[in-house]
C-alpha positions in Angstrom: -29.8 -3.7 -1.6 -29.4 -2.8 2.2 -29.6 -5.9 4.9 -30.5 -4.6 8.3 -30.5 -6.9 11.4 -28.5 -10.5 11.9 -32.1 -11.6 11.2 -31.3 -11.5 7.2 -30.7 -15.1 6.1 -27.8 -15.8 3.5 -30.0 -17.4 1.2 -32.7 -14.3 1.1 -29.5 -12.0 -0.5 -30.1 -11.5 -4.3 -28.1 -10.0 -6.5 -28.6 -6.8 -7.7 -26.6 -4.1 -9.6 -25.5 -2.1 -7.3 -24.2 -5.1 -5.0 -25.3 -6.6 -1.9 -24.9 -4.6 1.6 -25.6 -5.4 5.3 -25.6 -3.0 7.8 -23.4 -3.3 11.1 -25.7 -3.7 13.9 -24.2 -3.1 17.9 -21.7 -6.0 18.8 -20.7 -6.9 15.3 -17.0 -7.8 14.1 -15.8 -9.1 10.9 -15.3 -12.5 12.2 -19.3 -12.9 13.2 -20.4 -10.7 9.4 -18.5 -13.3 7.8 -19.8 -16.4 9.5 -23.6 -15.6 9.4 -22.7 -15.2 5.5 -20.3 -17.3 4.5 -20.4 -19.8 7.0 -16.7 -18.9 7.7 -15.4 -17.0 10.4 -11.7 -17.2 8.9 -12.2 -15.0 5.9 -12.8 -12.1 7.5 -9.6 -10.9 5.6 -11.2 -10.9 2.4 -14.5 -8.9 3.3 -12.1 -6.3 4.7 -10.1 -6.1 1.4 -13.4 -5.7 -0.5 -14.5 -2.9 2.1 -11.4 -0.4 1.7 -13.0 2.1 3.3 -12.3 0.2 6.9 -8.9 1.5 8.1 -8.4 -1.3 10.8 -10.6 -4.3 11.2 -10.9 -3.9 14.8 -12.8 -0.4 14.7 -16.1 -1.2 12.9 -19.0 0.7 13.9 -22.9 0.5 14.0 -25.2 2.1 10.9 -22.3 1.7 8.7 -22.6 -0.8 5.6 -20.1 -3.5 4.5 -20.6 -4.6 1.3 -20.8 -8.3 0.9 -19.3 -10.0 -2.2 -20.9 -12.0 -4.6 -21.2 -15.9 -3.8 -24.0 -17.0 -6.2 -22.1 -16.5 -9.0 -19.1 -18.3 -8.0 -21.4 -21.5 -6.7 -23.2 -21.6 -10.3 -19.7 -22.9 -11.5 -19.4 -26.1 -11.4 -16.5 -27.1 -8.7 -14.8 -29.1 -11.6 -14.2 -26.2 -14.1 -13.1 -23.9 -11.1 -9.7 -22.8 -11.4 -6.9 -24.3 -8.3 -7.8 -22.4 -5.0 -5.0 -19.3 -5.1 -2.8 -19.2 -2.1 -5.0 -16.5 0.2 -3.9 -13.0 0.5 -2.8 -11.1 3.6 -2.5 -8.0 4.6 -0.9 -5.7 8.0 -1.7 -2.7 9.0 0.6 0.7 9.9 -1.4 3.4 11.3 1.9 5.6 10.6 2.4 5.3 6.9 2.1 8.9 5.8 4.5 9.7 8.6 7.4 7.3 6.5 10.5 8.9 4.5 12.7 7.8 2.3 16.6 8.0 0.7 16.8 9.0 -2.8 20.4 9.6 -4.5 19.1 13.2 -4.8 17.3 15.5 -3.3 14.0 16.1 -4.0 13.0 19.8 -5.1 9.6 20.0 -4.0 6.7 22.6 -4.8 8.0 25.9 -2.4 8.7 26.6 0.8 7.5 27.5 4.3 8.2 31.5 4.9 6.3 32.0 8.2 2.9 31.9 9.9 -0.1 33.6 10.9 1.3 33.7 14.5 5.1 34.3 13.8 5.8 30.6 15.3 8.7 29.4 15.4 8.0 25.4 15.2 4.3 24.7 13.8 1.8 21.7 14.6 -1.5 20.7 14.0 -4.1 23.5 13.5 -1.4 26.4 12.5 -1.7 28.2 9.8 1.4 28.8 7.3 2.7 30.7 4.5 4.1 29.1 1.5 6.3 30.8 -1.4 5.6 29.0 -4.6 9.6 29.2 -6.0 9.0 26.5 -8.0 6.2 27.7 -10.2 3.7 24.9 -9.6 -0.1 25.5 -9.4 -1.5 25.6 -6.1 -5.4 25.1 -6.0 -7.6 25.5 -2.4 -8.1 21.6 -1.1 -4.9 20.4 -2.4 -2.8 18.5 0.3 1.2 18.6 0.2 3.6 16.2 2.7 5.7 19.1 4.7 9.4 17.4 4.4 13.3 18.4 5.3 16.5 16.4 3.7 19.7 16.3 5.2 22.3 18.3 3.9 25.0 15.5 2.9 24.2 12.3 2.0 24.2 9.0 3.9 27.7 7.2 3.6 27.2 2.9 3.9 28.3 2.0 7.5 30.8 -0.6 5.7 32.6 1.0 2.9 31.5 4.6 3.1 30.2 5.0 -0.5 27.2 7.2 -0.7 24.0 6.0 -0.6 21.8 8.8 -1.2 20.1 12.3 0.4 17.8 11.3 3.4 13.9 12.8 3.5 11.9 13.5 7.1 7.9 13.3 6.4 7.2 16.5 9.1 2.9 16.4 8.2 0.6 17.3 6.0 -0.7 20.4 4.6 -4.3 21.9 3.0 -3.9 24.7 0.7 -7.0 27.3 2.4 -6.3 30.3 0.1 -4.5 30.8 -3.0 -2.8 34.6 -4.1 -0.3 35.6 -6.7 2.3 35.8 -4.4 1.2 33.5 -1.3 -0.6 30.6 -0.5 -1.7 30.0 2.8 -2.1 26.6 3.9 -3.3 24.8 7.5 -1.2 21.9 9.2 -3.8 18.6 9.1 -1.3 16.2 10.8 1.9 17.1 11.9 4.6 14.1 12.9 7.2 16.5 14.2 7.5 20.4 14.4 7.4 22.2 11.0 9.8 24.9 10.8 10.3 28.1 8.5 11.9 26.7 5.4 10.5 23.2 5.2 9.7 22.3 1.9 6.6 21.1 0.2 5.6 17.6 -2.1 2.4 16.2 -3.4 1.0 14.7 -1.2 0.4 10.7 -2.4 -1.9 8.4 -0.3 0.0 5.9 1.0 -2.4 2.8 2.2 -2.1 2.0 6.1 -3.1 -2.2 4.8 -0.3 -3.8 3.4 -0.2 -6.8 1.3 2.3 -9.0 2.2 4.3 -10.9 -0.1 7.6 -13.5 0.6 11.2 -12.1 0.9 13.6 -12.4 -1.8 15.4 -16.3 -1.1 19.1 -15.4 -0.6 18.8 -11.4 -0.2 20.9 -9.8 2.5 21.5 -6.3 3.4 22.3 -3.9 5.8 20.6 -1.5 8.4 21.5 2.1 7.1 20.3 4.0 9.7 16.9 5.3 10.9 14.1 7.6 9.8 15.2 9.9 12.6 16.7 14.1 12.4 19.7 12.8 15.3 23.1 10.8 15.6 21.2 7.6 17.4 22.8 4.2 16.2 21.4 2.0 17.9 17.2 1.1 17.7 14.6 -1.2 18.9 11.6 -2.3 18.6 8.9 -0.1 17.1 11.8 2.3 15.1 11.6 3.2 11.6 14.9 2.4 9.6 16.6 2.2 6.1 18.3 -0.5 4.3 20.8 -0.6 1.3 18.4 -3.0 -0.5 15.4 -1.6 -2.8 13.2 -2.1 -5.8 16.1 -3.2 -7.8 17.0 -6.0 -5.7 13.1 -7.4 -6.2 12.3 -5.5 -2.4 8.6 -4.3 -1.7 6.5 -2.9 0.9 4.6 -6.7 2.5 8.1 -8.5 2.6 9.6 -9.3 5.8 13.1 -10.1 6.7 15.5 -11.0 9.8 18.0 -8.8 11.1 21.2 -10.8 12.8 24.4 -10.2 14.2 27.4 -13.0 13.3 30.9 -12.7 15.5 33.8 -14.5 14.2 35.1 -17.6 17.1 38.8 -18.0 17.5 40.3 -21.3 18.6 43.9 -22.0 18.1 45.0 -25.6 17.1 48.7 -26.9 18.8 49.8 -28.1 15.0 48.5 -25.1 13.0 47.4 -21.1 13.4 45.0 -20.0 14.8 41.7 -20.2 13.0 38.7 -18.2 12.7 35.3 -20.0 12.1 32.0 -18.2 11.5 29.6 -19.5 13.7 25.6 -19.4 12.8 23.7 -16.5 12.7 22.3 -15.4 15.5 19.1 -13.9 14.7 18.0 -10.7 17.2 14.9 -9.1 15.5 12.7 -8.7 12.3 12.0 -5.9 10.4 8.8 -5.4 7.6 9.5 -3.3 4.8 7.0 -0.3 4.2 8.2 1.9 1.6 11.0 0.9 -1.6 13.1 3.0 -3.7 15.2 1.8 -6.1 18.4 1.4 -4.3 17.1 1.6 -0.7 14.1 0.8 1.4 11.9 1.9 4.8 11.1 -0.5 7.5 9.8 -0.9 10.5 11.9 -2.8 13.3 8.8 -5.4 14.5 10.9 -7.1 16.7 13.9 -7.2 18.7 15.4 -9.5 21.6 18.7 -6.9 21.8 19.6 -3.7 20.6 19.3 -3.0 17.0 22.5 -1.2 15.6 23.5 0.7 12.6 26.0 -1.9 10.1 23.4 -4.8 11.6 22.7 -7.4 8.7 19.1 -8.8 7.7 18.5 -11.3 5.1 15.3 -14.0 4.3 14.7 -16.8 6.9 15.8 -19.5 5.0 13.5 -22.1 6.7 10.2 -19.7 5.7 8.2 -19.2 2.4 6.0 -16.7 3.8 8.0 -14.2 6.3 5.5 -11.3 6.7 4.1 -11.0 10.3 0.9 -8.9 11.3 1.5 -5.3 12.5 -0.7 -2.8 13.8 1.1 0.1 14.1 3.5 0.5 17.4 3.8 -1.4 20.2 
């Protein structure tokens, strides 16, 4: 059933098999769809979680639908045999998720390789068209999408005790297979986040989903900033930069989780009877980081915010005082 017009009471919506719709008229937001409906401008959230299609809230458009979800069942429940209210799920959005790599403790093989172009370019970008050399023997089909990617050569030592923490992976775009031979495949560039070049290797490309759920840190967790999702020497970041940390999926990390990043210096004081002492003071917290992407050992964030320079070594752990640390992002600042 299609609603047109803000004319549509809630009470004329029945329910039919293939769900309830109403169609976005000029003016309308989330916040108004859900009030005339639901009588509640504050759960917006949840009509936007039922209408996946709806990359950011803020961007709705006229003629297209949003699919209202069922009340009438809900309300022919008696209020005593409903089950306790669950805590409300929220969710953030990063426009830049595809564009997000990863550390793995080895390097990932891929599907083939970049051997040149249409136009002999050097550096390719949206629009170009590339070769590829399958060397790994996988099937290539026309329509299938690959992430372009490039690993560093050696891997990532800790800043603190130099161990190896794994091979680092750059996200470069994306690629559509456009033609498929026995001994090329030619492919277009759909999004490109930096330049691809001859020899860039190929994965399958996985849908990553730009809304997050968030979820509450890990109580006591506390790590360290790696380095960032960046092809240079920078050590030092701020707000709006993509980084690594040494904690992952084994330490009970996921993407939704927030944490703090802070610096602690030691304080000297020297006493007339005794040595001199050295106290840690508080931690002094400088920014916050939300985690986008987990791998076992490691994870990707994004730097939310900062009041100083962020630097490599940098510590981040769970604000103790908070239950609920994710914070709303929508992309860079």
């Amino acid at each position: 059933m299609i609603l047109h017009g803000k004319e549509v009471r809630k009470e004329e919506a029945v329910r039919f098999e293939t769900g309830l719709y109403y169609t976005i008229q000029r003016g309308d937001t989330l916040w108004d769809i859900s009030k005339q409906f639901y009588d509640s401008s504050y759960i917006w959230p949840d009509l936007w979680q039922k209408n996946e299609y709806i990359p950011n809230p803020n961007w709705i458009y006229p003629g297209n639908r949003i699919k209202l979800y069922d009340r009438i069942e809900q309300n022919a429940i008696p209020a005593q045999q409903r089950r306790k209210k669950e805590k409300r799920r929220s969710f953030c959005t990063y426009d830049f998720i595809d564009s997000v790599g990863f550390i793995r403790k080895k390097a990932v093989i891929g599907s083939g390789k970049v051997i040149g172009s249409e136009k002999q370019k050097q550096l390719l970008s949206v629009g170009d068209e590339l070769y590829i050399h399958n060397d790994e023997g996988k099937k290539f089909d026309v329509g299938d999408r690959f992430f372009a990617f490039r690993h560093s050569e050696a891997p990532l030592e800790h800043p603190l005790h130099g161990d190896e923490v794994g091979i680092q992976h750059f996200i470069l775009g994306v690629l559509v297979v456009t033609e498929v031979l026995p001994d090329i495949i030619t492919a277009i560039v759909v999004e490109a986040y930096e330049e691809i070049e001859k020899g860039d290797r190929l994965m399958p490309y996985k849908r990553r989903s730009r809304k997050i759920e968030t979820f509450d840190a890990v109580p006591g967790l506390e790590g360290i900033i790696l380095s960032a999702d960046e092809q240079n020497d920078r050590t030092v970041f701020s707000e709006g930069v993509v980084v690594f940390i040494d904690k992952g999926e084994v330490d009970g990390v996921r993407a939704g989780q927030a944490y703090d990043i802070y610096v602690q210096e030691e304080e000297t004081f020297r006493d007339r009877d005794r040595d001199t002492r050295h106290l840690p003071p508080p931690p002094v917290v400088i920014g916050r980081i939300l985690i986008l992407h987990t791998e076992k050992t490691t994870a990707t964030a994004l730097i939310t915010s900062a009041s100083r320079d962020v630097c490599i070594g940098d510590k981040i752990h769970a604000d103790p005082a908070s239950t609920d640390m994710a914070d709303p992002v929508t992309g860079l600042p």
